[in-house]
C-alpha beads as a LAMMPS data file, in Angstrom:
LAMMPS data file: protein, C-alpha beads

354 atoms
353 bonds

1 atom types
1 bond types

-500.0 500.0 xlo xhi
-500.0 500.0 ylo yhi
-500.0 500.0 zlo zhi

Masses

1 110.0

Atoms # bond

1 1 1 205.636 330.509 283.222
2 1 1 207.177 330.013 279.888
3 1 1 211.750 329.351 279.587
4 1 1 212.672 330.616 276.379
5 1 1 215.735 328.545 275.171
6 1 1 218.471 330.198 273.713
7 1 1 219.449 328.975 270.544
8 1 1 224.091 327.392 270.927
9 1 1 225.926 329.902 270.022
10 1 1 228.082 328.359 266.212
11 1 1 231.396 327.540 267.374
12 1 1 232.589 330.022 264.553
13 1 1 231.475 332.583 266.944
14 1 1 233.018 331.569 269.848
15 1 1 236.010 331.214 268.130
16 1 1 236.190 334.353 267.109
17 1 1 235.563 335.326 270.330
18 1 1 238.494 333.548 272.206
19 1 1 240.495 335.144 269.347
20 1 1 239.987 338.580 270.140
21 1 1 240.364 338.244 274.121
22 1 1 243.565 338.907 275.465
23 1 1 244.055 335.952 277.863
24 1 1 245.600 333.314 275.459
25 1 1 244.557 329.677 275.695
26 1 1 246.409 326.820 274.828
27 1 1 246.455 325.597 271.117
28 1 1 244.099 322.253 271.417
29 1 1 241.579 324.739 272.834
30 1 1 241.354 327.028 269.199
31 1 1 241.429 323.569 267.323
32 1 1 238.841 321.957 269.236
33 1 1 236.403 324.788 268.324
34 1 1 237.457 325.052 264.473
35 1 1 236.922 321.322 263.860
36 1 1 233.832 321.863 262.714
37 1 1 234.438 325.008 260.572
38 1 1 234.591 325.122 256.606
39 1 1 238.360 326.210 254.428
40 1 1 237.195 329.554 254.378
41 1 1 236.093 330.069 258.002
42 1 1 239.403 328.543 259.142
43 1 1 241.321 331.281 256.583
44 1 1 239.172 334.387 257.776
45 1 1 239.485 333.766 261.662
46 1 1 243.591 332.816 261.104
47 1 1 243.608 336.645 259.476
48 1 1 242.071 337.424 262.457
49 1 1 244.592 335.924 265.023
50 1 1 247.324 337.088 263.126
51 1 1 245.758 340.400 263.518
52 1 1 245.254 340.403 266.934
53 1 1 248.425 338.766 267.260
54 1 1 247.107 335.467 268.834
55 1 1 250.114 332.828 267.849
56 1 1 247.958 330.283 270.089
57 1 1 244.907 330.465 267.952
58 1 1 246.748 330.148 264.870
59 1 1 248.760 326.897 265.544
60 1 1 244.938 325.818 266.905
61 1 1 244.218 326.534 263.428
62 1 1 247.183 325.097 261.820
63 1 1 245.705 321.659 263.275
64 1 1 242.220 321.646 262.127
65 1 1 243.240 322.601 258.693
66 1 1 246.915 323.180 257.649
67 1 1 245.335 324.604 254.213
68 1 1 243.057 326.704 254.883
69 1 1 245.836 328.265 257.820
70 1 1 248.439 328.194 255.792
71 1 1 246.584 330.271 252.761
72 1 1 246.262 333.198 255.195
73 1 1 249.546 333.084 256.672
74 1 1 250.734 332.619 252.745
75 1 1 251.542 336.833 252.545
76 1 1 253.366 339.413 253.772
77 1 1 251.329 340.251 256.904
78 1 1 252.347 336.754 257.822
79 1 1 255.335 337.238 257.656
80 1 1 255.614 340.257 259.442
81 1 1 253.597 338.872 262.436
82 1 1 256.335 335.565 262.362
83 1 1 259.233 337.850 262.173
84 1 1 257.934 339.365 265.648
85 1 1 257.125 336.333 267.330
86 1 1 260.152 334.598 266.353
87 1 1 261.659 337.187 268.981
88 1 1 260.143 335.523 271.801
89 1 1 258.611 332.561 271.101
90 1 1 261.110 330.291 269.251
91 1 1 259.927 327.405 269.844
92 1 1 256.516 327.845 268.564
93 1 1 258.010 329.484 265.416
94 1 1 260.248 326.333 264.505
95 1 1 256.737 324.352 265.064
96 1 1 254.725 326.394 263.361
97 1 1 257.206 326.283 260.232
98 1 1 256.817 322.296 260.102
99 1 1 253.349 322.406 259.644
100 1 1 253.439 324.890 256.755
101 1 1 256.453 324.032 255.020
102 1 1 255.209 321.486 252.321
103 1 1 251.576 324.184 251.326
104 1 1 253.491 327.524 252.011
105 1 1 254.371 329.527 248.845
106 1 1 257.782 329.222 247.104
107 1 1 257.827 332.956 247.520
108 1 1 257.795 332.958 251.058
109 1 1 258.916 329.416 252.580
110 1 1 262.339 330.307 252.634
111 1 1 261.521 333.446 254.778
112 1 1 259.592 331.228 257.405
113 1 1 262.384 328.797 256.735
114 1 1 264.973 331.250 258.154
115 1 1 263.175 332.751 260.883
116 1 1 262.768 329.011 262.374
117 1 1 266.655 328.581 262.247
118 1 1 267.178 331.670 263.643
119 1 1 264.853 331.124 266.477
120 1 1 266.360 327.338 266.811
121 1 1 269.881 328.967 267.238
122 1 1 268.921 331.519 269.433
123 1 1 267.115 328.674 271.870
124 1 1 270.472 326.476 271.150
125 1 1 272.647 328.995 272.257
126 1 1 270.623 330.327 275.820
127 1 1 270.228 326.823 276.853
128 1 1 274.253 325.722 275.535
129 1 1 275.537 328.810 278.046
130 1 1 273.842 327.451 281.075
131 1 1 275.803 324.300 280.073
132 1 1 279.290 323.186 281.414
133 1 1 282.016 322.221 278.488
134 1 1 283.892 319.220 279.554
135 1 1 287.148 319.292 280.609
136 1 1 289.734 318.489 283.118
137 1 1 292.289 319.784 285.249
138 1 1 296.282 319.547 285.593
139 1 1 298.087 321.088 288.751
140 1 1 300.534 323.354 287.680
141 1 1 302.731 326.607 288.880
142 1 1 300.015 329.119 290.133
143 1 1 302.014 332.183 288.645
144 1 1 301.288 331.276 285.275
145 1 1 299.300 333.191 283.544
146 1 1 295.406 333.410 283.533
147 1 1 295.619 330.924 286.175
148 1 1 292.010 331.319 287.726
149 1 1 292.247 329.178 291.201
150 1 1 294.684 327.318 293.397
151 1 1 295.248 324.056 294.285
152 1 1 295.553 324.191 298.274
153 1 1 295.948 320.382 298.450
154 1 1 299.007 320.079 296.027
155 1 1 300.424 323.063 297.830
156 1 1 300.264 322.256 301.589
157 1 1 301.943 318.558 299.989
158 1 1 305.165 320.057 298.150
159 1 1 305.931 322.801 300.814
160 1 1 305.039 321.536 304.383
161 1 1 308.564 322.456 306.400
162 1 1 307.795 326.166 304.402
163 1 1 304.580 326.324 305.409
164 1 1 305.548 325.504 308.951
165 1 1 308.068 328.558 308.754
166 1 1 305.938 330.710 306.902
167 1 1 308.029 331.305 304.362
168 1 1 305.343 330.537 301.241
169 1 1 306.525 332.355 298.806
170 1 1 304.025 333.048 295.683
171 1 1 305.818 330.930 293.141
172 1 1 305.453 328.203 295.547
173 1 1 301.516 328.075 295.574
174 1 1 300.066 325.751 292.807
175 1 1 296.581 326.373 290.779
176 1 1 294.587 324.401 288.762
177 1 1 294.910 325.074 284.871
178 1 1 291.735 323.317 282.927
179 1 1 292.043 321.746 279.926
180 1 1 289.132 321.274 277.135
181 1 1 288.851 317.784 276.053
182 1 1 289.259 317.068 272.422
183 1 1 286.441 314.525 272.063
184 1 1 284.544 312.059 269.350
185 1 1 281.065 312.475 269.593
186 1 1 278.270 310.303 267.095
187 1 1 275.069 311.557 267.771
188 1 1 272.919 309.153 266.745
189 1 1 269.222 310.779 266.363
190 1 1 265.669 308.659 266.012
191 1 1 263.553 310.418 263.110
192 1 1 260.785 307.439 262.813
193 1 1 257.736 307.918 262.163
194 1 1 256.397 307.187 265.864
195 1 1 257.945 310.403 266.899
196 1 1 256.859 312.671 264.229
197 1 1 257.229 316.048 264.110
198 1 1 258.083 316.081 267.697
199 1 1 261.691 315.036 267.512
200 1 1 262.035 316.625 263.968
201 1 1 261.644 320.027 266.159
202 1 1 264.039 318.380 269.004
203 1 1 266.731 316.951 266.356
204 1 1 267.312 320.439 265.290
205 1 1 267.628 321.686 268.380
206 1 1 269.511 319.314 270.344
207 1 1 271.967 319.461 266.834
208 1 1 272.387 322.947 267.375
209 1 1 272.888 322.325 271.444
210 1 1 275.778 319.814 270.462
211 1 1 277.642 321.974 267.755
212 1 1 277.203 325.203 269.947
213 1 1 278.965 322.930 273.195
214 1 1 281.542 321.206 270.422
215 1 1 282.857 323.882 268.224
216 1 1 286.347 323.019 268.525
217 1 1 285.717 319.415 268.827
218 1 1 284.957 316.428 266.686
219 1 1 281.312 315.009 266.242
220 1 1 278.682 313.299 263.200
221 1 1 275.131 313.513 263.582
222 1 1 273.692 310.079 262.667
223 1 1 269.292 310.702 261.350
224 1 1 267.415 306.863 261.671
225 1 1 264.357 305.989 260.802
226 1 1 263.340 302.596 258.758
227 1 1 267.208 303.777 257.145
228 1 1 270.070 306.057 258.620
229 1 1 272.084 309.025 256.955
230 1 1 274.610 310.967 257.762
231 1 1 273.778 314.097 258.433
232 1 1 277.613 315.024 259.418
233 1 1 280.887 313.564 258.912
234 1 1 283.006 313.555 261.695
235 1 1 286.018 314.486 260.015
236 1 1 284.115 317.490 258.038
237 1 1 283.228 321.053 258.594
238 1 1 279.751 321.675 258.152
239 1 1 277.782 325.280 259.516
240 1 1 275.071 324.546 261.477
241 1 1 272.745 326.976 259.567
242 1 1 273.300 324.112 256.703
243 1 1 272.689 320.840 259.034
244 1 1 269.278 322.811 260.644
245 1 1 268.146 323.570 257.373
246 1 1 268.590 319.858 256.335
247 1 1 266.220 318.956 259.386
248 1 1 264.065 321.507 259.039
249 1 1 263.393 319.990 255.397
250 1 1 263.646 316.415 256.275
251 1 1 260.711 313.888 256.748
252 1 1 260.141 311.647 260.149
253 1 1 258.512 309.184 258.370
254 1 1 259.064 305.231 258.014
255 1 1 259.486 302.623 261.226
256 1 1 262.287 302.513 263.890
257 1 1 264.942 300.556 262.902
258 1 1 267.496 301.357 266.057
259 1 1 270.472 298.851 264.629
260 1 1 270.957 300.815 261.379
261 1 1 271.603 303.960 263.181
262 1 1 274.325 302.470 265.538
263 1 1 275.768 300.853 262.584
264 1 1 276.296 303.962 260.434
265 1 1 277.486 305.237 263.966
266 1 1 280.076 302.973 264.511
267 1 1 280.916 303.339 261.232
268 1 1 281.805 306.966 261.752
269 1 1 283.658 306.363 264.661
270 1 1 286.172 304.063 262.976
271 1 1 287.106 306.746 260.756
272 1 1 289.370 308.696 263.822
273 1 1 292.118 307.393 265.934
274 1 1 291.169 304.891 268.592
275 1 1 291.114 306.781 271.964
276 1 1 287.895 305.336 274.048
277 1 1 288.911 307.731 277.178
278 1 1 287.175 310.459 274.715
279 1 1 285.112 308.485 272.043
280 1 1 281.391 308.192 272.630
281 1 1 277.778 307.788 271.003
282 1 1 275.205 309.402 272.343
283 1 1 271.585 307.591 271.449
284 1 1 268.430 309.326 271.715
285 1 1 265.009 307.544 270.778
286 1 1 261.925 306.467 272.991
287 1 1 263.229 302.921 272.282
288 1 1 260.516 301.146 270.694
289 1 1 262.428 299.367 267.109
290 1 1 259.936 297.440 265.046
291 1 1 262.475 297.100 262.175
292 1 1 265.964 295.456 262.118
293 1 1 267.978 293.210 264.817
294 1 1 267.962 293.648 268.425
295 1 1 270.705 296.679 269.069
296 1 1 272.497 295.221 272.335
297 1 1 275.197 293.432 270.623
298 1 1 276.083 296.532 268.287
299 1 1 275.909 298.890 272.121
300 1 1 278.546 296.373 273.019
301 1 1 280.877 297.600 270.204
302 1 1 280.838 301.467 271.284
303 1 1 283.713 302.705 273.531
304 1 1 280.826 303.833 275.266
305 1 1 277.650 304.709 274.456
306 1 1 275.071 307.093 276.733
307 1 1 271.222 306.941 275.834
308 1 1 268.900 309.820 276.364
309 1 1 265.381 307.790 276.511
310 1 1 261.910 309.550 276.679
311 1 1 258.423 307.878 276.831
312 1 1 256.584 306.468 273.642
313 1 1 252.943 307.010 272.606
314 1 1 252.656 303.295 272.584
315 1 1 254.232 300.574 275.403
316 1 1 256.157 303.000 276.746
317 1 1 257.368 300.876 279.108
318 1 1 259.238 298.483 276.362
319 1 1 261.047 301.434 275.334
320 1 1 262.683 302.611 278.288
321 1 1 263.243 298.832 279.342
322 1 1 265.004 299.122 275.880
323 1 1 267.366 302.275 276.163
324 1 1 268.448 300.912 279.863
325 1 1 269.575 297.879 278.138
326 1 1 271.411 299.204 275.108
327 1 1 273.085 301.737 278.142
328 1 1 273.860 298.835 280.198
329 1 1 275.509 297.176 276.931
330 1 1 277.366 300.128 276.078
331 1 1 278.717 300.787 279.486
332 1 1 277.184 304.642 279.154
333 1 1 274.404 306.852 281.162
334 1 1 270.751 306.065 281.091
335 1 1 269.082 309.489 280.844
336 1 1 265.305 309.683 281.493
337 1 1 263.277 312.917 280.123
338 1 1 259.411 313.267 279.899
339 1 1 259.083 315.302 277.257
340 1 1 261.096 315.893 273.993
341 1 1 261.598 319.491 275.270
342 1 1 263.519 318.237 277.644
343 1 1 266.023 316.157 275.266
344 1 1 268.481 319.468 274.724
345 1 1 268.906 319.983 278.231
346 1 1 269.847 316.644 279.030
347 1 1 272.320 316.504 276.239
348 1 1 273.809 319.390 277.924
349 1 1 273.891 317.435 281.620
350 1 1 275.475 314.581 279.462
351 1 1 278.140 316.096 277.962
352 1 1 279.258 318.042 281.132
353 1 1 279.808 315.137 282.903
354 1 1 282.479 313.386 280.065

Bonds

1 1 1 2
2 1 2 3
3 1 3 4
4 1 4 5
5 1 5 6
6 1 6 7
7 1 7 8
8 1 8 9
9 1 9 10
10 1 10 11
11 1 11 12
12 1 12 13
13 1 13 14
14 1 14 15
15 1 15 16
16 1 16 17
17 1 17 18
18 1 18 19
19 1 19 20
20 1 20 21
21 1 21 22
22 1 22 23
23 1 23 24
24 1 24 25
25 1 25 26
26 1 26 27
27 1 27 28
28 1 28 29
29 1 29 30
30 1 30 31
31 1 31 32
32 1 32 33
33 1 33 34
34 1 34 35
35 1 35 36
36 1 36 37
37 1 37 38
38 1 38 39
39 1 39 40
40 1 40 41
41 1 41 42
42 1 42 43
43 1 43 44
44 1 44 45
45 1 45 46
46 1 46 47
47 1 47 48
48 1 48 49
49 1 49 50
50 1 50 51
51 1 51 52
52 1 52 53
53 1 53 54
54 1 54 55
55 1 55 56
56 1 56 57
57 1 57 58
58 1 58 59
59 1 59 60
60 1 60 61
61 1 61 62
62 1 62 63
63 1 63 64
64 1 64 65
65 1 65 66
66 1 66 67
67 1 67 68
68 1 68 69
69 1 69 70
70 1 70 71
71 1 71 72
72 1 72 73
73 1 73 74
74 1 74 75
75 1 75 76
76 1 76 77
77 1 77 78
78 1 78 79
79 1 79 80
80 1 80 81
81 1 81 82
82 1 82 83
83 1 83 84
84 1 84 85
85 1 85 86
86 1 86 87
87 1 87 88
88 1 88 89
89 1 89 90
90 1 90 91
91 1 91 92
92 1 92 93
93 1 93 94
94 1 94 95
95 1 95 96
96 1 96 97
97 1 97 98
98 1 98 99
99 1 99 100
100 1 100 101
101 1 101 102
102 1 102 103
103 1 103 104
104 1 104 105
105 1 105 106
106 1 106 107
107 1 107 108
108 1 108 109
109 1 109 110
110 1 110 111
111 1 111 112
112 1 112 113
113 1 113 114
114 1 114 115
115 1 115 116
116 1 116 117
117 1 117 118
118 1 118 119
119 1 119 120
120 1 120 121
121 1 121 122
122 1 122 123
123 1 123 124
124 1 124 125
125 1 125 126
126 1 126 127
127 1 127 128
128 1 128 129
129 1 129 130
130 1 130 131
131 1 131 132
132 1 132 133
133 1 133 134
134 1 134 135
135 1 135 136
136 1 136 137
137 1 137 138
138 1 138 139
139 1 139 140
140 1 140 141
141 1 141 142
142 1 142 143
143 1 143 144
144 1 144 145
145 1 145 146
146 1 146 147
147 1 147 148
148 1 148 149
149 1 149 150
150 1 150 151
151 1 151 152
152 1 152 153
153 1 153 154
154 1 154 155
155 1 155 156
156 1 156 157
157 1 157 158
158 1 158 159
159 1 159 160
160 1 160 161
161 1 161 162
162 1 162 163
163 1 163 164
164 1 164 165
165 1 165 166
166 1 166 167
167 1 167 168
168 1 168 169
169 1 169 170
170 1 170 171
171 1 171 172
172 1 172 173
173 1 173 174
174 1 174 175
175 1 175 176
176 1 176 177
177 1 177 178
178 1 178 179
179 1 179 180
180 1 180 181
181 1 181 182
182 1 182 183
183 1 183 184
184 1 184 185
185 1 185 186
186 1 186 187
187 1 187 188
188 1 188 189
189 1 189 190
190 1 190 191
191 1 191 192
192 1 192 193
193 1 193 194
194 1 194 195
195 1 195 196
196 1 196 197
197 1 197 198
198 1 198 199
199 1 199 200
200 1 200 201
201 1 201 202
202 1 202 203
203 1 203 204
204 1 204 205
205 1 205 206
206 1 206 207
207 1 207 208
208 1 208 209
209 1 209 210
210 1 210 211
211 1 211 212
212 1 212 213
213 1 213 214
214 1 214 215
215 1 215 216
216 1 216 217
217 1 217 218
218 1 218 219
219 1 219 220
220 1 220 221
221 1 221 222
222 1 222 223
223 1 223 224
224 1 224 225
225 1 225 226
226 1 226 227
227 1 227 228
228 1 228 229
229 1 229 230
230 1 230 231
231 1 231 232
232 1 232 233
233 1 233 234
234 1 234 235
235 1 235 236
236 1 236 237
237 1 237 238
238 1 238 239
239 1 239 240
240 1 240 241
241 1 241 242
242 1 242 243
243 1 243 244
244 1 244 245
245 1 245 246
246 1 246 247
247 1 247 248
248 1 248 249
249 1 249 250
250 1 250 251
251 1 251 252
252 1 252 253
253 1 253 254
254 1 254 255
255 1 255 256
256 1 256 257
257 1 257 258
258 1 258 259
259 1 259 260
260 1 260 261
261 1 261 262
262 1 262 263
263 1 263 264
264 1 264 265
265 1 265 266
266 1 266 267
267 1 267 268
268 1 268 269
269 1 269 270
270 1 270 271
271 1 271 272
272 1 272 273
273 1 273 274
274 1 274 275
275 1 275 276
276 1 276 277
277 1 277 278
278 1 278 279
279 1 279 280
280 1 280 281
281 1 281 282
282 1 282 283
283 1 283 284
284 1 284 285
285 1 285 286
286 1 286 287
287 1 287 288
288 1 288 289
289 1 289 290
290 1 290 291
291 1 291 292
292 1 292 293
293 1 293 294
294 1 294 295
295 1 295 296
296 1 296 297
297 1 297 298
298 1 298 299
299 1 299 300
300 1 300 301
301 1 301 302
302 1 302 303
303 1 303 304
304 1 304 305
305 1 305 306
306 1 306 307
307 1 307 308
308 1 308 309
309 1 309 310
310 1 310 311
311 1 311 312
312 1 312 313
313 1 313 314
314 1 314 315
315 1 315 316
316 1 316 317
317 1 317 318
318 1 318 319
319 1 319 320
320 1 320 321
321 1 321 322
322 1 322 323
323 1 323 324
324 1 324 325
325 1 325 326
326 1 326 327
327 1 327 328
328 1 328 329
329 1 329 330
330 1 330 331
331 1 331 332
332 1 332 333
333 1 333 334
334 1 334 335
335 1 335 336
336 1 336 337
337 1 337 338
338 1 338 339
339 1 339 340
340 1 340 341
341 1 341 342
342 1 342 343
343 1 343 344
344 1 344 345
345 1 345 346
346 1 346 347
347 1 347 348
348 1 348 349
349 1 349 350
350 1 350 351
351 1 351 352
352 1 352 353
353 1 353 354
């Protein structure tokens, strides 16, 4: 009895097949099966996932070869297809835009461009209204107006023989009237190189999380990599269409130098009033400097300063060992997240809690 062998089927083939089908797989699945594929294999089957709508396949894509991806998404069908996804998948559409931002056309980079803000400030704002503004609360009258509870502890205290008579009257009864704190905020942001791309995506974001949560308040956003910049002043008005832009088009390149970037945050924060009730820096990096001095003593100078840590690629345990310490130093909150995804929502916890 003769087995005739059949012959592997080319992973062009398969790929094209897991294109077409409607259950979605994840995008190191699509890239896995184009890493062997030519420039103009990638190009035909990224037509073909924008045709059939597959945003999976074509970030797949995007990583085997950003060229060959990018030439096909280069046109108006590409556009079209990003314009729809953006609704629902923003996220994926801010990603997406980092890959093909430096070999997109001139023509049509500032369209992708914009529908990665949008979808950044429409992410920003759903997760900023699940979020609690800080602020505190003052007993006062409960008949003034707007006054949305009562304060059954400061009541029962100023009007005990009345009570006992039961003769409370209404203007007698006390509520609560919150405040909104006026706080200082630096946001001090790590944009190395060891976190590329990654927090690029999440500094956006998480910008767009704080100035959603701070309108009315006072904050900076500090970038550091091997240098820091400013991104915002604290004492100027900047939209935050024009500070996500500036991310979007920024590089995370160079090494972690963590002692810069509290430096041109303390810098910042001399510039206002001194008021450490409400002044704060808020640090977010995976912890692992390989440039400048050690950052504890500079922690030290902070009114306070909170750290939201989150594991490196490499000796991942230094860095977290790292952002405790700098926490410890600057008498602020240790937050832990797993994933950079998770950096937003934890600024949120953050500042509900000062």
């Amino acid at each position: 009895m003769h087995v005739r062998l059949t012959e592997r089927i080319p992973d062009k083939d398969i790929l094209r097949f897991e294109i077409i089908r409607k259950k979605k797989k994840k995008p190191d699945y699509y890239h896995h099966l184009a890493d062997s594929l030519d420039y103009k294999q990638i190009k035909d089957l990224t037509f073909l996932a924008i045709e059939y709508k597959n945003l999976e396949a074509i970030i797949g894509l995007l990583k085997s070869n950003v060229y060959a991806a990018t030439d096909a998404l280069d046109c108006d069908k590409g556009v079209k297809f990003f314009s729809e996804k953006s609704k629902d998948s923003a996220t994926s559409m801010a990603e997406v835009y980092f890959f093909i931002r430096r070999p997109i056309s001139d023509k049509y980079k500032n369209v992708f461009r914009r529908l990665a803000r949008q979808s950044i400030l429409k992410t920003s704002l759903k997760i900023t209204s699940k979020g609690i503004r800080g602020s505190y609360k003052k007993t006062v009258p409960y008949y003034e107006i707007g006054m949305p509870e009562f304060d059954i502890d400061e009541t029962i205290q100023h009007n005990p023989l009345k009570i006992h008579q039961r003769s409370l009257s209404y203007k007698d009864i006390y509520g609560i009237k919150r405040k909104q704190q006026k706080r200082k905020i630096i946001l001090i942001l790590d944009t190395s190189g060891s976190m590329y791309g990654k927090l690029l995506l999440n500094a956006a974001l998480t910008t767009s999380v704080l100035a959603y949560n701070m309108e009315k308040e006072d904050y900076a956003i500090v970038l550091f990599n091997s240098t820091a910049m400013v991104l915002k002043h604290i004492n100027e008005r900047k939209l935050i269409t024009a500070i996500i832009d500036e991310i979007l088009d920024s590089e995370a390149v160079g090494f972690t130098n963590i002692q810069v970037g509290l430096e041109k945050g303390l810098k910042e924060l001399s510039k206002v009033k001194k008021n450490p009730r409400n002044q704060f820096g808020i640090l977010i990096t995976d912890g692992n400097y390989n440039r400048g001095e050690k950052p504890f003593e500079l922690a030290k100078k902070y009114p306070k300063l909170h750290v939201i840590g989150m594991p490196a690629e490499n000796d991942a345990d230094r860095g977290i060992d790292t952002c405790k310490e700098i926490a410890k130093k600057g008498r602020g909150k240790f937050y832990a997240v797993n994933d950079y995804k998770e950096i937003p929502r934890a600024l949120i916890e953050l500042l509900s809690k000062t």
